[in-house]
C-alpha positions as CSV (number, residue, x, y, z in Angstrom):
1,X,2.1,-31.0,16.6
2,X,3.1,-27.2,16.3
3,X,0.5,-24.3,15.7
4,X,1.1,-22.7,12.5
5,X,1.7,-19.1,13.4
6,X,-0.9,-16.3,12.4
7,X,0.6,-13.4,10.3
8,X,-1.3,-10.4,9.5
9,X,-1.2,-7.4,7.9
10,X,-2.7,-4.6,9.6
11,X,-1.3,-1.6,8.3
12,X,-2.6,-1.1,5.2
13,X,-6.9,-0.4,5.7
14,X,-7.1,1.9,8.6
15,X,-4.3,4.1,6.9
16,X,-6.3,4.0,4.1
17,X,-9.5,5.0,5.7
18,X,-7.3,7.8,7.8
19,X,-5.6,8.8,4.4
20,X,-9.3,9.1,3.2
21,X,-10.9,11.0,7.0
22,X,-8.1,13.6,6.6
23,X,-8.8,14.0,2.6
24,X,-12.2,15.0,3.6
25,X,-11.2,17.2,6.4
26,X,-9.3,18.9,4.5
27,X,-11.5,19.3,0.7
28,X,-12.2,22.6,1.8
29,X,-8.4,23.6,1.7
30,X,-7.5,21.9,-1.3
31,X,-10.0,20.2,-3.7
32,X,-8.0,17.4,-4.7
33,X,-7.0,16.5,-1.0
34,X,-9.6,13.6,-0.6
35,X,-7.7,11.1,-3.3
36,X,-4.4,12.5,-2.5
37,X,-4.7,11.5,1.2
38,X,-6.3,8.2,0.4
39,X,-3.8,7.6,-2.1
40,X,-0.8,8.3,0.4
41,X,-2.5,6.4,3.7
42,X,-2.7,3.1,1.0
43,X,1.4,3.3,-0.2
44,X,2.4,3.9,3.8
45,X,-0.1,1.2,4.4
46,X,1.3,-1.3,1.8
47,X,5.3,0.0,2.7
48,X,4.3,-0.4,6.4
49,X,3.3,-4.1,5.5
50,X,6.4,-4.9,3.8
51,X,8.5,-4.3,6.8
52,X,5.8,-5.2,9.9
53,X,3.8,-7.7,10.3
54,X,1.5,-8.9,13.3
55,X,2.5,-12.2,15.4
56,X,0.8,-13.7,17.7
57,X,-0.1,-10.4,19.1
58,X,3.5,-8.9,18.7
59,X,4.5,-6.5,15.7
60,X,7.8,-7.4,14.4
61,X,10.2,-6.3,11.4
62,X,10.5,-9.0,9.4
63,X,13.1,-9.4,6.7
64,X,12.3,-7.8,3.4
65,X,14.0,-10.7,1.2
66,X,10.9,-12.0,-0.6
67,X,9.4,-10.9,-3.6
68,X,5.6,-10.2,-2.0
69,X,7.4,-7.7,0.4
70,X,10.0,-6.3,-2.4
71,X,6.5,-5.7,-4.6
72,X,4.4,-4.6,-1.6
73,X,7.7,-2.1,-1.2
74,X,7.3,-0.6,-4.8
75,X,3.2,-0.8,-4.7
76,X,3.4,1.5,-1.2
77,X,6.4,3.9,-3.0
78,X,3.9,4.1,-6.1
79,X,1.0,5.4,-4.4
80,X,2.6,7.8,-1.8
81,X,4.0,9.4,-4.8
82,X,1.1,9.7,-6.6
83,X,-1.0,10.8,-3.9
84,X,2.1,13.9,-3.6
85,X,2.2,14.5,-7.7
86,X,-2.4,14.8,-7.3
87,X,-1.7,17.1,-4.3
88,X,0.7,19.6,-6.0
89,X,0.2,18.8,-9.8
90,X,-3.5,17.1,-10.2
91,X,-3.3,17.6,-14.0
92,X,-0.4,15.1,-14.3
93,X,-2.3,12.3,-12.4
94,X,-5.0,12.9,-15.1
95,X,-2.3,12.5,-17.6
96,X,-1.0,9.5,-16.6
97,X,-4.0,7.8,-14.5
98,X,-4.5,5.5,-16.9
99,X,-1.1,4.1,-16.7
100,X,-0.7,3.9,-13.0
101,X,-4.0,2.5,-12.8
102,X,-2.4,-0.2,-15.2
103,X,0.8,-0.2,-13.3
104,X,-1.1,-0.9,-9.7
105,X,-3.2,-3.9,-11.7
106,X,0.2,-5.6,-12.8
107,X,2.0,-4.9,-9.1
108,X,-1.2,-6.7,-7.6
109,X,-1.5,-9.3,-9.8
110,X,2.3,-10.2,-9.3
111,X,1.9,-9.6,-5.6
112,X,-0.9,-12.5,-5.6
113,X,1.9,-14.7,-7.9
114,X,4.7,-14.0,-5.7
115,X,2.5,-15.0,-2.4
116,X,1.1,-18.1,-3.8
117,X,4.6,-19.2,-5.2
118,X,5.9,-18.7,-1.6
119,X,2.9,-20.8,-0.2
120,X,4.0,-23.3,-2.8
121,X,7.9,-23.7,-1.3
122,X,6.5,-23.8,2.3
């Protein structure tokens, strides 16, 4: 009988947190910095996790043809560029918050569809 092999995503937490340590190193520069950085550490997080993922102790590139890493791909491009647009321009996050809030909702829920859909064909 073969071991079903453990794949992880690691990237995606501890960028956020250092997203969110440098964001409060550097609130005194800028005041928007915190939720900028945060914002950016999550999308390279999630764009990290659609191309690597953890093996059996080994990080390898795996192939980006599924839909979960195609959406985690968009989710991680999302938030990098909002976390730039609240770093340069913070009244055009407050104009459109709403919407990318609603935007990251719909990318997560179809993230969850996409994975269980996958666990489905396996």
């Amino acid at each position: 009988m073969q071991k079903s092999k453990s794949k992880k995503h690691i990237f995606f937490l501890p960028l956020m947190f250092i997203g969110m340590g440098l964001g409060f190193l550097l609130e005194n520069w800028y005041a928007h910095a915190f939720v900028a950085c945060m914002f950016i550490g999550m999308g390279v997080g999630f764009f990290l996790d659609s191309f690597f993922v953890v093996e059996e102790k080994k990080i390898r590139a795996k192939k980006i043809y599924k839909s979960s890493s195609i959406t985690l791909t968009f989710l991680g491009i999302a938030f990098i560029l909002a976390g730039i647009a609240y770093l340069f321009k913070p009244s055009l996050l407050e104009m459109i918050g709403d919407y990318l809030i609603a935007l990251g909702f719909i990318v997560v829920g179809v993230y969850i569809l996409t994975k269980g859909i996958e666990s489905l064909k396996k």
